[in-house]
Backbone as CSV, one residue per row, in Angstrom:
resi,resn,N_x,N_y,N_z,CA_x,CA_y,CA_z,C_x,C_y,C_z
1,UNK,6.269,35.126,0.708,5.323,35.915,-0.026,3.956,35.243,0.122
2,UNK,3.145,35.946,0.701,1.383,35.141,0.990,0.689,36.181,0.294
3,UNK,-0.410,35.731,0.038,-1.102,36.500,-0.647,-0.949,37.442,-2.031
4,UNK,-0.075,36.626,-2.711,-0.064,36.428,-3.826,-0.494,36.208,-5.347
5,UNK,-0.632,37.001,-6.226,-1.820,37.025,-7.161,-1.094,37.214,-8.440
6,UNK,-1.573,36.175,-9.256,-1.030,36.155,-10.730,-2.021,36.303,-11.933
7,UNK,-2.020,36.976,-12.437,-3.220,36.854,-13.730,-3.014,37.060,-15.126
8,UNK,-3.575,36.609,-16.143,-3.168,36.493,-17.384,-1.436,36.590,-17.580
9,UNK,-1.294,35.128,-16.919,0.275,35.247,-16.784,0.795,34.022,-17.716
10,UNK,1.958,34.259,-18.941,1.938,33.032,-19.466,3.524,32.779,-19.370
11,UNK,3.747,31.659,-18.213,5.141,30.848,-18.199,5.505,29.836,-18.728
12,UNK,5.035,29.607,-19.751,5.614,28.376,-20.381,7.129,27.695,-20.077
13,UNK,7.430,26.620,-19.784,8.851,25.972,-19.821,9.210,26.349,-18.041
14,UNK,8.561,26.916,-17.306,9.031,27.205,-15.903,9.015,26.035,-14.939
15,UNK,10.269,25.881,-13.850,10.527,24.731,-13.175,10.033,25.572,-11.687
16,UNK,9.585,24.691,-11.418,8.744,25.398,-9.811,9.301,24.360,-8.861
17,UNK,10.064,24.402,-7.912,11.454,23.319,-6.813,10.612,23.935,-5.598
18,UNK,10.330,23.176,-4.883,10.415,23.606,-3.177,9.416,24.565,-3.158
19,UNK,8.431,24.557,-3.675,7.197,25.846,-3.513,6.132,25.074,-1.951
20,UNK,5.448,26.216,-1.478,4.150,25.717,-0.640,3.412,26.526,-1.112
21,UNK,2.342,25.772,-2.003,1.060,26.701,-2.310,-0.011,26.381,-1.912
22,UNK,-0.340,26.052,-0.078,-1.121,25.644,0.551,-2.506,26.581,0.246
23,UNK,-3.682,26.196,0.323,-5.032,26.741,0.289,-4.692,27.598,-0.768
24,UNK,-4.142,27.182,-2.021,-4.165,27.634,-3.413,-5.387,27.665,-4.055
25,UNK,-5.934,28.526,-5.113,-7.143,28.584,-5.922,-6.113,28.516,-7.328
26,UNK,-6.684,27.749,-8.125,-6.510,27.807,-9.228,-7.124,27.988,-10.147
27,UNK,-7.622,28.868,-11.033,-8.880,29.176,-12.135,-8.361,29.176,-13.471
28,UNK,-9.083,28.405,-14.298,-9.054,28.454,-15.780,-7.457,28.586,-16.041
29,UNK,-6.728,27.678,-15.812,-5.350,27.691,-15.590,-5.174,26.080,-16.468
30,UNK,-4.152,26.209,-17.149,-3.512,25.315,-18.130,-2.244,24.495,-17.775
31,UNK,-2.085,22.967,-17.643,-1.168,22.615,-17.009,-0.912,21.667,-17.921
32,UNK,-1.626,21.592,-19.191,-1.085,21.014,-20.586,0.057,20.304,-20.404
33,UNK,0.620,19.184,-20.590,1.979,18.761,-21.030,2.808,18.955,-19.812
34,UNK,2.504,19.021,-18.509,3.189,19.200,-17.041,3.292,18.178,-16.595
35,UNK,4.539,18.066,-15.423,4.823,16.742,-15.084,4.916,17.068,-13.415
36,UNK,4.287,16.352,-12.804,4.679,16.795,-11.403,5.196,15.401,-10.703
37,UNK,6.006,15.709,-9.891,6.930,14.896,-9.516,6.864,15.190,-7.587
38,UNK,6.827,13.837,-6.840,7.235,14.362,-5.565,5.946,15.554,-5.314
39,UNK,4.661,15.408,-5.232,3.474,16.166,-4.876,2.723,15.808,-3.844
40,UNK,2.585,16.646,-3.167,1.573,16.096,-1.942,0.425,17.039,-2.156
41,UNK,-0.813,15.956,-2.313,-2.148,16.126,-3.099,-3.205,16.339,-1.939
42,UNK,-3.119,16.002,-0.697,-3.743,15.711,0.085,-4.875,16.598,0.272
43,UNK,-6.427,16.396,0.222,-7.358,16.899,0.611,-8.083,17.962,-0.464
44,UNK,-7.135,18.082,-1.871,-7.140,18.544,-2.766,-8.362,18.332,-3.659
45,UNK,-9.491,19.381,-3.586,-10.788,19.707,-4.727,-10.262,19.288,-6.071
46,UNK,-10.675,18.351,-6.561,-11.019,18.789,-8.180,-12.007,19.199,-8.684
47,UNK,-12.918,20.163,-9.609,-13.711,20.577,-10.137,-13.830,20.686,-11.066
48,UNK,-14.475,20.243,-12.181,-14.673,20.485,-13.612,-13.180,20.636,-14.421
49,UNK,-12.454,19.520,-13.941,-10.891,19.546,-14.514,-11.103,18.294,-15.641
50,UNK,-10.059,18.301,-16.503,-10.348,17.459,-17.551,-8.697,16.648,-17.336
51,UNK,-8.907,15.653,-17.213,-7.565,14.948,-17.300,-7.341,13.534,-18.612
52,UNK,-8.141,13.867,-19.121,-7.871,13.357,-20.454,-6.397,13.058,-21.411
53,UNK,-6.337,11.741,-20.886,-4.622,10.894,-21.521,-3.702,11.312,-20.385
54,UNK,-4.543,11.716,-18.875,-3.541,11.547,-18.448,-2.607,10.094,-17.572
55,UNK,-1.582,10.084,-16.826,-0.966,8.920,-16.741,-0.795,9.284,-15.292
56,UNK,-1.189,8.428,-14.458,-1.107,8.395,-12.844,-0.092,7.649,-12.421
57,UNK,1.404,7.406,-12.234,1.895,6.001,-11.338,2.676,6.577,-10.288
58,UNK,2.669,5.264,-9.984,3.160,5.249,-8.627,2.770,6.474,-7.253
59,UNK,1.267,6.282,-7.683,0.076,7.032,-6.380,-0.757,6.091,-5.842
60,UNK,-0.794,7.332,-4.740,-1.524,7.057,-3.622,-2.802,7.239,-3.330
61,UNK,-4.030,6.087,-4.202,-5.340,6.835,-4.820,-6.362,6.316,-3.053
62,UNK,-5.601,5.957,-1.966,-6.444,5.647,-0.742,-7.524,6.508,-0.579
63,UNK,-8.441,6.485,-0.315,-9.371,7.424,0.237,-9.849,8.736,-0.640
64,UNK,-9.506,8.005,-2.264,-10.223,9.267,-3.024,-11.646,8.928,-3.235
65,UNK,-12.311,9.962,-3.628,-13.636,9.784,-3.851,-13.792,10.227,-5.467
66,UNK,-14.627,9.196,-6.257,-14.677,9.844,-7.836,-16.488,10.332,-7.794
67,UNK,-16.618,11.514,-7.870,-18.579,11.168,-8.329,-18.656,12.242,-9.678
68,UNK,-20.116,11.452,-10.047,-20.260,12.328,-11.515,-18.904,12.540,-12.419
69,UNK,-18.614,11.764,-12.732,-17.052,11.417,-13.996,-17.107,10.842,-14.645
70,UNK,-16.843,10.998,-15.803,-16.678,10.291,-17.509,-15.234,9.513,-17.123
71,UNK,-15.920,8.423,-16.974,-14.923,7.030,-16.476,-14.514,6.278,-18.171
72,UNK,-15.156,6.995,-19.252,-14.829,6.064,-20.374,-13.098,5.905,-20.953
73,UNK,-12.804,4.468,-20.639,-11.315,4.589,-20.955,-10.604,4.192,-19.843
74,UNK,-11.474,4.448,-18.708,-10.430,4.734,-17.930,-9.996,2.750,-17.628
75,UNK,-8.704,3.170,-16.946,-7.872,1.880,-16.503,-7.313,2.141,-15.646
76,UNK,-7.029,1.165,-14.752,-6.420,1.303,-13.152,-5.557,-0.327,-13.474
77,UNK,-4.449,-0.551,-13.110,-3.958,-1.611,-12.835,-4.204,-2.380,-14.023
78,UNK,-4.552,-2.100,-15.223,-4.617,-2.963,-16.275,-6.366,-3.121,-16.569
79,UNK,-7.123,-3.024,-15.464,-8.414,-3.235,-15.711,-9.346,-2.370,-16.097
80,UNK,-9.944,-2.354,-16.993,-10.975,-1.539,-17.546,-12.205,-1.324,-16.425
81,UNK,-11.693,-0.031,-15.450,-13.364,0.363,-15.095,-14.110,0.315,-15.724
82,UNK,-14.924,1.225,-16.384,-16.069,1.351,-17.454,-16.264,-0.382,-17.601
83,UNK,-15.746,-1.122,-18.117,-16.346,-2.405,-18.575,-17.019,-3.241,-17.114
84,UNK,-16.108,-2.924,-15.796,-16.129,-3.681,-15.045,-17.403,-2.965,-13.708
85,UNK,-17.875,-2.006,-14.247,-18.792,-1.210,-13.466,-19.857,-1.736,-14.559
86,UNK,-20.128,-1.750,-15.455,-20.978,-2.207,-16.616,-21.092,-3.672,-16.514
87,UNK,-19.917,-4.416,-16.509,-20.929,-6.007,-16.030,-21.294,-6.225,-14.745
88,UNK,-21.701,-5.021,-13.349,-21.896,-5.252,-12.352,-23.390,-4.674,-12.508
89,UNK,-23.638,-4.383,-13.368,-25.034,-3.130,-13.778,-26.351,-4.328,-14.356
């Protein structure tokens, strides 16, 4: 199925196995309380997404780029960015 279109659609509790949603758009879409497992992220836009409390492990952050981001809080490996970009300032 390509070209595919979902709107004001609400699935709460749905398990999504073995999907390809290559050159996907996603708009004003809610992923609240989701767990993704086994994802390949590669080359993947973020835009005006809020990831607030969320928990990253065991990724593969090589070759990301962060610009213009509210870094407050944030931690990587135990170390406080924000503090450690601030005593380099």
């Amino acid at each position: 199925m390509s070209r595919f279109q979902l709107t004001d659609l609400v699935i709460d509790g749905t398990r999504v196995d073995n999907v390809v949603l290559n050159k996907a758009n996603f708009d004003n879409v809610s992923l609240e309380g989701s767990t993704f497992n086994n994802i390949n992220m590669k080359e993947v836009i973020f835009v005006d997404v809020a990831f607030h409390g969320a928990t990253f492990r065991d990724v593969s952050l090589s070759g990301v780029t962060i610009s213009d981001a509210d870094i407050t809080g944030l931690v990587i490996n135990g170390f406080n960015i924000e503090e450690l970009i601030r005593a380099k300032s």
